[in-house]
N, C-alpha and C positions, 0 to 999 in steps of 0.2 A: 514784884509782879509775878502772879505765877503763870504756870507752864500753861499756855490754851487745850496743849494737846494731852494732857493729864483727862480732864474732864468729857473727850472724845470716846465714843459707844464702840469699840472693835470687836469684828465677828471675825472668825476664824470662817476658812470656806467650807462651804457641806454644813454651817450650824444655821437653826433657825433663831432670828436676832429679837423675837419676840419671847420663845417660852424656853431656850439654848437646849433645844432638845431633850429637856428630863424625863425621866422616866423614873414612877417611884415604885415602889416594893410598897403592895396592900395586903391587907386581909381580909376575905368577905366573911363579912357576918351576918346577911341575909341576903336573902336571892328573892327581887321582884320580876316583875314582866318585862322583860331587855333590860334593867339595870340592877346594879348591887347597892347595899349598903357598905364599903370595906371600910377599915380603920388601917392609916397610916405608922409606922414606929412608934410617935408619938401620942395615940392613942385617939386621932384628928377624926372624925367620922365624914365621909365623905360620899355621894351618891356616885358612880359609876355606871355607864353607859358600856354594853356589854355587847356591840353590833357586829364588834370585828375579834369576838371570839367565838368557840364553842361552848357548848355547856358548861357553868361553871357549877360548884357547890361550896355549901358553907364551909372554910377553913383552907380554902385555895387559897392564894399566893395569885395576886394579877400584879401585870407591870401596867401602870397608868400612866398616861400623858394626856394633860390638857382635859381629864374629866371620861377619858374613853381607857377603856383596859386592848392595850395593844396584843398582851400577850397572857397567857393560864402559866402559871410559872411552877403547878399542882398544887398538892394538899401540903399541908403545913405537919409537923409532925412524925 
């Protein structure tokens, strides 16, 4: 028989149990009207919503979560 409690969801406190709080490392590679285009490490293209930064530009560096850039992490290079 195995363990029930194997198969049980545990959050640690302070994390959120839906997306455990990530944040990724992007790169914009085009800048639209509030949102970017970045590409991920692995080269993943992703639309980014840009509400709760400043101005960004192509070759910045944003921390994403959940599809929003939290933070401008500067230019790359």
């Amino acid at each position: 028989m195995s363990d029930p409690s194997a198969s049980e969801c545990r959050v640690e406190p302070g994390h959120c149990i839906t997306c455990s709080d990530e944040g990724v490392a992007m790169l914009v590679l085009e800048v639209q009207a509030g949102a970017a285009v970045c590409a991920d490490s692995d080269r993943r293209r992703q639309r980014v919503e840009l509400d709760l930064v400043g101005p960004v530009s192509r070759g910045d560096q944003l921390l994403v979560h959940a599809g929003v850039a939290i933070a401008n992490l500067g230019a790359t290079g």
